[in-house]
C-alpha positions in Angstrom: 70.7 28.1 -41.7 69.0 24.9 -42.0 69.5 24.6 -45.4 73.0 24.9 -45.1 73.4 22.0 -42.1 71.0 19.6 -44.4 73.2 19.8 -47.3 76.2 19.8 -45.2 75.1 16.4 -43.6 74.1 15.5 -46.9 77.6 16.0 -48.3 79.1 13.9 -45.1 77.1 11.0 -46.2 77.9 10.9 -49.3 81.8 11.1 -48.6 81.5 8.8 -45.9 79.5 6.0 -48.6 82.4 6.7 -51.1 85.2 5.8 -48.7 83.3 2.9 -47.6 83.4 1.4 -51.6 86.9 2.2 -51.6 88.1 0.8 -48.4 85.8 -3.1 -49.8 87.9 -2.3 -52.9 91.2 -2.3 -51.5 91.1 -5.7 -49.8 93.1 -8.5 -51.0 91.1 -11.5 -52.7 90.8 -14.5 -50.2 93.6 -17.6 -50.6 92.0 -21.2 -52.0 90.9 -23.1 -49.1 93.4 -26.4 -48.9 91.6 -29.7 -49.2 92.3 -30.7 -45.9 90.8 -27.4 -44.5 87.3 -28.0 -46.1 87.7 -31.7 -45.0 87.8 -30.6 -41.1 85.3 -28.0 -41.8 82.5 -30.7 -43.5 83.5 -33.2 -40.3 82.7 -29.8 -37.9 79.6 -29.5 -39.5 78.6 -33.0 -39.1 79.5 -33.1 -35.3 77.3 -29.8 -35.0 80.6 -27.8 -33.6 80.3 -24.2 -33.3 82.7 -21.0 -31.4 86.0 -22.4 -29.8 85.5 -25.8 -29.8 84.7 -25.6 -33.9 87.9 -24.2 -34.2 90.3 -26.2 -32.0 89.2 -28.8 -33.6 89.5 -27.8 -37.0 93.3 -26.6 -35.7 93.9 -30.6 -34.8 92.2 -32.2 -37.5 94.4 -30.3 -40.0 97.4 -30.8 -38.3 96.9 -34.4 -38.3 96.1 -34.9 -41.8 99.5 -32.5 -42.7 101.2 -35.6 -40.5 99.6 -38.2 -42.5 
């Protein structure tokens, strides 16, 4: 009987690895980052931002330079 649950466990992992490649497969390769978005993103590095505040100001700092 223990023979039979190891294998069967054995089985489940490997199924369960196998959908896991697929499922990274599947995804859509990431867009080019914009200028302006690696700009903000060097200037919230510089000013040590991090979380929240990183990202509301990376949100201002590129709609500003999409105004200028």
């Amino acid at each position: 009987m223990w023979k039979f649950a190891a294998a069967l466990s054995l089985s489940a992992l490997v199924a369960s690895g196998s959908v896991a490649v697929a499922q990274m497969k599947e995804r859509a390769p990431a867009t080019p980052r914009s200028a302006a978005s690696i700009e903000c993103s060097k200037q919230a590095d510089a000013k040590g931002l991090h979380g929240k505040v990183r990202k509301k100001f990376r949100s201002k700092c590129k709609r500003d330079m999409k105004k200028a």
